[in-house]
C-alpha positions in Angstrom: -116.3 71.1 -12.3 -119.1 73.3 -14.2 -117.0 76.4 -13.0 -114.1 75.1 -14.9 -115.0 75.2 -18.4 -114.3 77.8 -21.2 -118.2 79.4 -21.4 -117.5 79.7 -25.1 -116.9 75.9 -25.7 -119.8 75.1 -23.6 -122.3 77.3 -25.9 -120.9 75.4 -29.0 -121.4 71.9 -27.5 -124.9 72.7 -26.1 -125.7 74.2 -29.3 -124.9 71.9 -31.9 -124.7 68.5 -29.4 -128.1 68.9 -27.6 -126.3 67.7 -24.5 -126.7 70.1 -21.3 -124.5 68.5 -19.6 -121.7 68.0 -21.7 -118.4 70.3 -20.7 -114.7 70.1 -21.5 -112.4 68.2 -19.8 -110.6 70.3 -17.3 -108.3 69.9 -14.6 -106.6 72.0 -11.5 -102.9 70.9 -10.9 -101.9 74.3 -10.5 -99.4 76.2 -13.0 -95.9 74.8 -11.8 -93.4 73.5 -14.9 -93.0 70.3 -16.1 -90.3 68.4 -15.0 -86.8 68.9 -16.6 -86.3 65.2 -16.4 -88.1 64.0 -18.9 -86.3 62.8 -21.9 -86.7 64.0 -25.7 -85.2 61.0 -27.7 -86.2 60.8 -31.6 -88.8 59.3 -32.5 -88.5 56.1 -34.1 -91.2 53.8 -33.2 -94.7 54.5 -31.4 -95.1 53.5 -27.9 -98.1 51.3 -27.0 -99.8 51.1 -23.7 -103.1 49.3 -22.2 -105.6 50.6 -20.1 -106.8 47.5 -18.3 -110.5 48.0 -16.7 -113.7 45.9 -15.2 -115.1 47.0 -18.6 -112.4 45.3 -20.8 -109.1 46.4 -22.3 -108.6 49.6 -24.5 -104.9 49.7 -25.9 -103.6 52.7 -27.0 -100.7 54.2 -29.5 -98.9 57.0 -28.2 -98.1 59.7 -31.0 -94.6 60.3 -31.5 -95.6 64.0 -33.0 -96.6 65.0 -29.3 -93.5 63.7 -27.3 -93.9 65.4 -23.9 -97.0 64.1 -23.7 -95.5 60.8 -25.0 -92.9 60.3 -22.2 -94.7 62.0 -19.5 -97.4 59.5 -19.8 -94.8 56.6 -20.3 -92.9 57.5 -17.5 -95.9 57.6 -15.0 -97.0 54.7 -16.4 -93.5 53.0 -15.6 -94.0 54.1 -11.7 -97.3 52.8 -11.5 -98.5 56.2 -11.4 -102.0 54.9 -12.8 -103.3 51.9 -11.5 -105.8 51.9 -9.1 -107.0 55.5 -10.3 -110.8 55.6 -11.1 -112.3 56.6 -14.1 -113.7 59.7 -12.3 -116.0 61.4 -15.0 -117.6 59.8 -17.7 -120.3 61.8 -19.6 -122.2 59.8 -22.0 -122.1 60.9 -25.6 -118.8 62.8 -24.9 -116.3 61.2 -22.9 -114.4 59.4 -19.9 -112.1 60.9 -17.5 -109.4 59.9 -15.0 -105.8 60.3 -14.1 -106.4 62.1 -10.6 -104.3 60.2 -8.2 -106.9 61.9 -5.4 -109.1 59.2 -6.7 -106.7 56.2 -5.7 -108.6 56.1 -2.3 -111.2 58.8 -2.8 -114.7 58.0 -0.7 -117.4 56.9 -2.3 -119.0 60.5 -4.0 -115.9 62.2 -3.3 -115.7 65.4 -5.9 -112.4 64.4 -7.4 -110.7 66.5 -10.3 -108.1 68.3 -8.5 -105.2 66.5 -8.6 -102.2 65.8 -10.0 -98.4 65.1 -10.0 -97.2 69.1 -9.5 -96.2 70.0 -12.8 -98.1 70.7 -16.2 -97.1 69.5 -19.5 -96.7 72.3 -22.5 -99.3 72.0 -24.6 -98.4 69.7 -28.1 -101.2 71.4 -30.4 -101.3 69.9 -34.0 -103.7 70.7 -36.9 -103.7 66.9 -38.2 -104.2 65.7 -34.7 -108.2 66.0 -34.2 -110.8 64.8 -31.2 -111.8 61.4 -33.2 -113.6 59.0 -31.2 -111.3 56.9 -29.3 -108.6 59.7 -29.0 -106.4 60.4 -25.5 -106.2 63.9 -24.8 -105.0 65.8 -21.9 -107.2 67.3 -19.2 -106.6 71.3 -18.4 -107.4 74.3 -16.5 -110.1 76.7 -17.9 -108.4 79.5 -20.3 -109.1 82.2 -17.8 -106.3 80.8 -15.2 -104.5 78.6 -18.0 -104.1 81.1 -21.1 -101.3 78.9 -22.8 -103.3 75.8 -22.4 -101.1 73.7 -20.4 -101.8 70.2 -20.0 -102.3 68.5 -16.7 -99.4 66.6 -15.8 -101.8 63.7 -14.6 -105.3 63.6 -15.7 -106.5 62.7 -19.2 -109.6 62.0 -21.1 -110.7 59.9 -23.9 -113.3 61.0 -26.6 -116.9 59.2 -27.3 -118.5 61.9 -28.9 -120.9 61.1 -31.4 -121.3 61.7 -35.2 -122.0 64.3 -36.9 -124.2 65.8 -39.9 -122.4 67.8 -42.6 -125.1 70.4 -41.6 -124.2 71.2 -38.1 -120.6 71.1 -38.9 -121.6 73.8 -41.1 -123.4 75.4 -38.5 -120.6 75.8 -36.4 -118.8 77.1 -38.9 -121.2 79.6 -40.0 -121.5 80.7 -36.0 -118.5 81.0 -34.9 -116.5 81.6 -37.7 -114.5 79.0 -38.1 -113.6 76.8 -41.5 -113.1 72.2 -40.7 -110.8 70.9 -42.7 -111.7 68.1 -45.2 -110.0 65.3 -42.6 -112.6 66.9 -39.7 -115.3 66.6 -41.7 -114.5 63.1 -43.1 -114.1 62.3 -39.6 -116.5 63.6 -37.7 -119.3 62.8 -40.6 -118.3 59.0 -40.4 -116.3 58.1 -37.2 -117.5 60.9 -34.8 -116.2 62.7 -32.2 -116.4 66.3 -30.0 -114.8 68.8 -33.1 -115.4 71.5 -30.5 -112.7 70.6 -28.6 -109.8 70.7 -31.7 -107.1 73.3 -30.8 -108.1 73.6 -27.3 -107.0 70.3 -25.6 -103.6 68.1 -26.6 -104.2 65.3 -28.4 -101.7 62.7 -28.1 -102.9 59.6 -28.7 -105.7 56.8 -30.1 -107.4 54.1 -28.4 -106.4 51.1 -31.5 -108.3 48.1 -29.8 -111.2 48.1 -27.4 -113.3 51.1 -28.3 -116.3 49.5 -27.2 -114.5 49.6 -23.8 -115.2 53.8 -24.1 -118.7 52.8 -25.0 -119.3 50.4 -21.6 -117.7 53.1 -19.4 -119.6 56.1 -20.7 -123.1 54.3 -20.3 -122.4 53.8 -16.6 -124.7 54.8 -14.2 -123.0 58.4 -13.0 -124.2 60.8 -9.9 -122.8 64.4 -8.5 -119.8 65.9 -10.8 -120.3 63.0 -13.1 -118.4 60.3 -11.1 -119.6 56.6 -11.5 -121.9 55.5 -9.0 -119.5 52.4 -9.0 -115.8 53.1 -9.1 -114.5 52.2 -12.7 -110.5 51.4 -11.8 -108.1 51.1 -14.3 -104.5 50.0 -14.6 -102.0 50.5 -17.1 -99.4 48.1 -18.4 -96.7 49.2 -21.2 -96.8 47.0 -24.4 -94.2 48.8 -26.3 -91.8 51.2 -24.4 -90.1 53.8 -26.1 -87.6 54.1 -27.8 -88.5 50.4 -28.4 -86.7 47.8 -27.8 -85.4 45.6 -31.5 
């Protein structure tokens, strides 16, 4: 998966992280469109799913303000689409990885990372909507084959990261020219996360209970292209549907 990663986003993260083998989530479901079936109601209440593992329980708010990424994930949670699916890289200090249904019955060191459900999701960028700890995002192919930044239709990760020091969020600003926002800084000073991946990946939704599960996943032993030496298999239920129910 090293090939698969913007070069620039990998320079930031090494830089100011310290981790060398830290790289942005990244998928290859190919370039085909989303699927015109998939319904955009008004959003009224959030949806709440749970992603059920070995490791304990992580429930998880879906954002009304990204709703493709809301209802794709919703209806492949509703088929079933998920369960059984590993956890197929997990980089401590950064985050966990899965949705590939390759990994359903995938041998044991399998790569895995290459699959999908044939379509890509639009990408849902929003300013206010930032790589936090505990976020959901959606996995992608590299900018160089994926300039609009297209979500996979299938895989997604969710953020460890770790905190950060006023100072090297300065840093990166200073390097690369960019300016964090107040909310970044708050956030990624206290709470943690990976800032370097804000405005590059969809974010579409937060891990409310369990984020110690993240924790106990990430600190898994892991060998070739960051896979778990021991498959970490997940299943997700839907607590709150959407449009919910009265």
């Amino acid at each position: 998966m090293k090939t698969l990663f913007n070069a620039l986003i990998a320079i930031i993260f090494l830089t100011a992280a310290g981790c060398g083998n830290a790289q942005p989530p990244a998928d290859r479901t190919g370039d085909a469109q989303m699927q015109d079936t998939l319904k955009k109601p008004e959003a009224t209440k959030e949806a709440v799913v749970k992603i059920i593992t070995d490791f304990g329980t992580m429930t998880v708010k879906l954002y009304n303000e990204t709703p493709l990424h809301r209802d794709n994930f919703l209806k492949l949670a509703r088929e079933g689409f998920f369960d059984s699916l590993l956890f197929h890289r997990v980089i401590n200090g950064f985050m966990i990885q899965g949705g590939d249904p390759d990994s359903k019955r995938a041998a044991v060191g399998a790569p895995l990372g290459n699959g999908g459900p044939g379509y890509t999701v639009p990408a849902e960028f929003r300013s206010d909507l930032i790589h936090k700890k505990g976020v959901l995002s959606a996995a992608r192919m590299p900018d160089q084959v994926n300039p609009s930044k297209a979500s996979s239709g299938s895989q997604f990760y969710i953020v460890q990261g770790k905190v950060y020091t006023r100072e090297e969020l300065a840093g990166f600003e200073q390097r690369f020219g960019i300016k964090f926002t107040q909310q970044q800084i708050e956030t990624y000073t206290t709470v943690g996360g990976t800032p370097h991946l804000d405005g590059g990946y969809t974010v579409y939704g937060e891990v409310i209970d369990g984020l110690n599960v993240i924790d106990l996943i990430a600190a898994q032993k892991t060998g070739p292209n960051d896979r778990p030496v021991k498959d970490i298999r997940m299943k997700v239920e839907i607590v709150t549907d959407y449009p919910a129910s009265e």
